[in-house]
C-alpha positions as CSV (number, residue, x, y, z in Angstrom):
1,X,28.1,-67.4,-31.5
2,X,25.3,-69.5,-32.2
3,X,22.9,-68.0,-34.7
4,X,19.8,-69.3,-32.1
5,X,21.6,-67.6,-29.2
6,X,22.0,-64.5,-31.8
7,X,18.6,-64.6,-32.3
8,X,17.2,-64.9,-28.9
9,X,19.5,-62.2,-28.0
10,X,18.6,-59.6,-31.0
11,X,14.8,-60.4,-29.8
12,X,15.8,-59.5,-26.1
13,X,17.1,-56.2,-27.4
14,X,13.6,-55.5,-29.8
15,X,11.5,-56.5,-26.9
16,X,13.1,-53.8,-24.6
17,X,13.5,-51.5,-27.3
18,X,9.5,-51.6,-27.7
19,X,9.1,-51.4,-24.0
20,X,11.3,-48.1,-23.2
21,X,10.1,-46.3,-26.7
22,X,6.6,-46.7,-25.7
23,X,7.2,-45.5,-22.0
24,X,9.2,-42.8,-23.4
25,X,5.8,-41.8,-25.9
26,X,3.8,-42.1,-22.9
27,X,5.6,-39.8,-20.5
28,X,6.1,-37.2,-23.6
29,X,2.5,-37.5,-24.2
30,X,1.8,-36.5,-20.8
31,X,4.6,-33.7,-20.6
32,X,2.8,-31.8,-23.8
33,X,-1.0,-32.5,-23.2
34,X,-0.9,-32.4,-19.4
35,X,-3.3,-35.9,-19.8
36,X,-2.4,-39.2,-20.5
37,X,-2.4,-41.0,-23.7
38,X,-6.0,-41.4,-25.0
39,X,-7.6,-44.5,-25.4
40,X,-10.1,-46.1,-27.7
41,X,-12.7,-46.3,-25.6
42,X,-12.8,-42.5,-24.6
43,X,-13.1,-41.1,-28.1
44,X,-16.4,-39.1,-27.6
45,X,-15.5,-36.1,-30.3
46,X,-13.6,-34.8,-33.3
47,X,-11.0,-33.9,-31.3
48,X,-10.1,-37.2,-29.0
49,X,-10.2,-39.4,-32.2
50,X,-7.5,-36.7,-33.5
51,X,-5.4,-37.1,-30.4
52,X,-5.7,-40.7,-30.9
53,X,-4.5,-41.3,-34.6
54,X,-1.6,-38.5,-33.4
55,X,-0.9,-40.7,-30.6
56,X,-0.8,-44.1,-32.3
57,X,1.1,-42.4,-35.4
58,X,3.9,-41.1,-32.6
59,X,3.6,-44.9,-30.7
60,X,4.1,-46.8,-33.8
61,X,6.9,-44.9,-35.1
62,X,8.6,-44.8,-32.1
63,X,8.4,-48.7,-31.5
64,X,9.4,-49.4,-35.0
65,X,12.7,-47.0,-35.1
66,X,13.8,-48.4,-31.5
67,X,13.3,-51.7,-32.8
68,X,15.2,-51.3,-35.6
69,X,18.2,-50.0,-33.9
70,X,18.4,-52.2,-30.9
71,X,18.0,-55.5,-33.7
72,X,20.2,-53.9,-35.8
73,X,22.8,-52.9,-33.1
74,X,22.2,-56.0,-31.4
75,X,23.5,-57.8,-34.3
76,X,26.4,-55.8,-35.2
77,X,27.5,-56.6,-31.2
78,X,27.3,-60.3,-32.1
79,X,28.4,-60.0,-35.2
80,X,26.2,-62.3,-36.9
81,X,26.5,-62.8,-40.6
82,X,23.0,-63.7,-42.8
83,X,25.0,-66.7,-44.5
């Protein structure tokens, strides 16, 4: 396979990765706090700018080990080689 066509593919697979782990985040999120995710521009105490960083720490570490795998698994599929 082409390594472009790998490439475009492997991206594919990261972009939807990022897409489903953040929906995923959100509708945990909202199963535990009853609420959904906070936003910037609502922190008014201690307490929302905790649930923020807690929900940005969860949102970027879920994007970055779905990305991972779906890139990683993407390539193994298409066997690409890093020649």
């Amino acid at each position: 396979m082409s390594p472009y066509l790998a490439r475009m593919v492997s991206g594919a697979a990261a972009a939807a990765a990022v897409v489903a782990a953040r929906r995923a985040a959100e509708v945990g999120w909202q199963r535990w706090h009853g609420s959904a995710p906070p936003r910037a521009a609502d922190v008014r105490t201690d307490a929302d700018l905790r649930d923020l960083l807690v929900w940005s720490a969860v949102v970027v570490g879920a994007v970055t080990v779905a990305r991972k795998l779906a890139v990683s698994r993407a390539e193994r599929l298409l066997d690409v080689d890093d020649d």
